[in-house]
N, C-alpha and C positions, 0 to 999 in steps of 0.2 A: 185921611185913611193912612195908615203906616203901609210901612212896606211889605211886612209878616197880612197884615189883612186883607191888602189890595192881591196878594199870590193868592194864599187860600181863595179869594172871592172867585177871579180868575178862574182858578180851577174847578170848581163848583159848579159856576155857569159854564165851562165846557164840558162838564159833565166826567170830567176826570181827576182821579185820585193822585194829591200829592204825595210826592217821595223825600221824603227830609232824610240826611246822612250826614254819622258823627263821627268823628274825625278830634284825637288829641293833637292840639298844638305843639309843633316841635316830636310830632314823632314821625319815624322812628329818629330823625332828627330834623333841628329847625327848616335848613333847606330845601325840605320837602314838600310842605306843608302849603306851601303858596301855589306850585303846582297841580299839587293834588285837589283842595279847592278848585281851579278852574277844570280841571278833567274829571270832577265830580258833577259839576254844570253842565259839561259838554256832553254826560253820559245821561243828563234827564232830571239831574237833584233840583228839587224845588226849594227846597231850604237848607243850609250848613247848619248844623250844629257843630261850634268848633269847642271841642274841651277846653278847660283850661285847667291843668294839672296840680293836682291838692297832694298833699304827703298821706292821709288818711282819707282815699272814695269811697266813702260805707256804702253807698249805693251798686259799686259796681264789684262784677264778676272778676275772677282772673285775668279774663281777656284784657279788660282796660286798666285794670290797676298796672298791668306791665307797663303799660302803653304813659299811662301818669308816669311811672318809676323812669321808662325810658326817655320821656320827657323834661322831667326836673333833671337827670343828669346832666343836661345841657341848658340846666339854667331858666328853662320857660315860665313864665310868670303873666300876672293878671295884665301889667303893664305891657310885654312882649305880644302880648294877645291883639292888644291894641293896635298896635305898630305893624302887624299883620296885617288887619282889615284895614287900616289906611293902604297897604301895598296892593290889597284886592281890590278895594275902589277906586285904584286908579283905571282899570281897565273893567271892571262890573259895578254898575252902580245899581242894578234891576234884583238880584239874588240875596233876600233874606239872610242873613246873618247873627245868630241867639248866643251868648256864649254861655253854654251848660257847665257850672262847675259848684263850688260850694262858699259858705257864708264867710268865713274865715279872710279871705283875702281881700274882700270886697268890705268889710267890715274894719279891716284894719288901715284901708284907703279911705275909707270916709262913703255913707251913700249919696250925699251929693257929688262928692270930686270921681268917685267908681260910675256917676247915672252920666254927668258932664263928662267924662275922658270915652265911655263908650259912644256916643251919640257923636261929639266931634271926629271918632275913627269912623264911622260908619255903620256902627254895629246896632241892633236891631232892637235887643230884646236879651233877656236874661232867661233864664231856668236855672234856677238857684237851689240845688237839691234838699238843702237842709236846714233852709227859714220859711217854715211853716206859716199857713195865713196866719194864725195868731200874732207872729212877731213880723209880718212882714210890712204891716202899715206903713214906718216911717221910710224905708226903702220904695216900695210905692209910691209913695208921695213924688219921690224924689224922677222914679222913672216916668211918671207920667208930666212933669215941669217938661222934660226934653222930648215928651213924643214914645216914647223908648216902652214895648211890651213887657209884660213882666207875666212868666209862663210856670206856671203851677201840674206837679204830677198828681194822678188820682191812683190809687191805686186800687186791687180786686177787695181789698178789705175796706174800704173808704166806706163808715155810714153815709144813708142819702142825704144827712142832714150837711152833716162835713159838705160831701160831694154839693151841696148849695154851695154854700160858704167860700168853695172854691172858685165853683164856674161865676159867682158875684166878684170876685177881685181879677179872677185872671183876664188876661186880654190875650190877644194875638191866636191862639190857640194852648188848647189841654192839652196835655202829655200824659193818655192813659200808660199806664202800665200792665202788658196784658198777660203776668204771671206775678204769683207771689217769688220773690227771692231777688236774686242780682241780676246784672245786665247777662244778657249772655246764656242764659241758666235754661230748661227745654222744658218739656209737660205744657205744652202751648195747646189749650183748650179754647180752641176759637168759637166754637159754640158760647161758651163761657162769657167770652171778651166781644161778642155781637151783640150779646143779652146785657151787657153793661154798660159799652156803650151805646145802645135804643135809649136803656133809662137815662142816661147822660143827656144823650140829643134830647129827650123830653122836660128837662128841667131848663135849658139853656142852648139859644143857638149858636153858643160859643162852638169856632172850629175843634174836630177832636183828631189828635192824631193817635197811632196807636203804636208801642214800641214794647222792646225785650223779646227777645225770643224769635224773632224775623231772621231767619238764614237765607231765605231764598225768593224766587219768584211765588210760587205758590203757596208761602207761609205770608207774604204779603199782602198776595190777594185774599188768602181765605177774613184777616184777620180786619180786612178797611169795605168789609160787606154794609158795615153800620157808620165807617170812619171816615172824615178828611184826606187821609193819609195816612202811608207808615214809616215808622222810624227805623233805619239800620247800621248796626254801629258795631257791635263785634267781632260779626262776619270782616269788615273792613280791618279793623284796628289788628285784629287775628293777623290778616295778610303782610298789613305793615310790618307788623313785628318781623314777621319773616324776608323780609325784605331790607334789614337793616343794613343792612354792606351793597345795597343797591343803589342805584343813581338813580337823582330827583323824578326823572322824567321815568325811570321804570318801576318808579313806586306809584306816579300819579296812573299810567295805563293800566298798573296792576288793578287796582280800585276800580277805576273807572270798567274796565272789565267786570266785576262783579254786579258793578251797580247796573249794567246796561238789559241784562238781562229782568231782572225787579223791575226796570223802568218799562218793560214790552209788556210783563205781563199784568202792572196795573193800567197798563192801555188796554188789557183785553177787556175792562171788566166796565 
């Protein structure tokens, strides 16, 4: 059992909803980032998604394209990503680690040297924004020789046929999406996104987590009524930003503050 299934399992049989948070590498800049990872832990996060910064995020809102921009200025890359979660596994070996970013970099490293360089750092699992199941075969192939998840987004417009095709290759867990648009973006119909993913859980016991649009405690809980979990990544990345002329340790408590609250109230539920 990996590490991403063994959490989910975990938390399932406690009867409790996971909290995954995302978090660009190198922002607001590199020395942050290893800090804030551990005080994302210490605040409740069950899973990091750590960005890994692209020149073009179609997927994402404002919020995180800053958060990319503020990060490539300083050079962060697929390879720096890695050299990261090597510094996190020295001291956490138990905390899930995905890194969310896009085809591009990973493509041009090769998907067996990109499946082999994450797996030797410690890292988990991919969410690859924009290699669709159609072209993700030979990438697959390559994450599942090292163990390594490979984490597919459904989104509200997904036919149920697609939405098969999906919950059949992905592993570790889904990444609904529980709005149409970019990260960050509002009109969060949780009725909507309970109702999508029930038909999800009825296709597949694949974990579901649910993300976009989650600001707070209560937008989290409404929206993991039907889910695994939820994802929160704007709210964060928003703070960072403003926090850029701030020291390591007052960017990681900033975060870890936001998160702690989101963390009580999918305890309530």
């Amino acid at each position: 059992m990996t590490r991403i299934a063994s959490c989910l399992d975990s938390a399932r049989k406690e009867g409790r909803k996971a909290l995954v948070a995302y978090i660009v590498n190198g922002d607001p800049y590199p020395q942050a980032t290893l800090p804030t990872m551990h005080a994302m832990v210490a605040a409740g996060v069950d899973i990091i998604e750590l960005g890994v910064p692209f020149s073009d995020p179609m997927a994402e809102g404002p919020t995180i394209q800053l958060g990319h921009e503020r990060s490539l200025e300083h050079g962060t890359s697929l390879h720096s990503s890695f050299e990261l979660v090597k510094r996190f596994r020295e001291t956490n070996t138990d905390t899930p680690v995905v890194l969310m970013g896009y085809a591009n970099p990973i493509e041009r490293m090769g998907y067996a040297n990109a499946a082999k360089a994450a797996a030797e750092s410690g890292v988990d699992g991919y969410l690859t924004v924009d290699l669709p199941p159609e072209e993700a075969a030979n990438f697959d192939k390559e994450l599942k020789a090292v163990d390594l998840n490979n984490i597919f987004l459904v989104a509200p417009t997904t036919t149920e046929a697609r939405s098969r095709e999906i919950l059949e290759l992905a592993s570790g867990f889904v990444y609904y999406v529980s709005l149409k648009g970019v990260t960050g973006a509002g009109h969060l119909d949780t009725q909507e996104v309970n109702a999508k993913v029930a038909g999800l859980r009825a296709m597949a016991d694949t974990p579901i987590c649910v993300g976009f649009g989650i600001k707070d405690a209560e937008s989290a809980k409404a929206v993991t009524a039907q889910a695994d979990g939820a994802v929160v990544g704007s709210l964060l990345v928003n703070r960072m930003g403003e926090l850029a002329d701030a020291e390591p340790d007052e960017v990681a408590s900033a975060v870890a503050e936001l998160l702690k609250p989101i963390r009580t109230g999918l305890d309530e539920l």
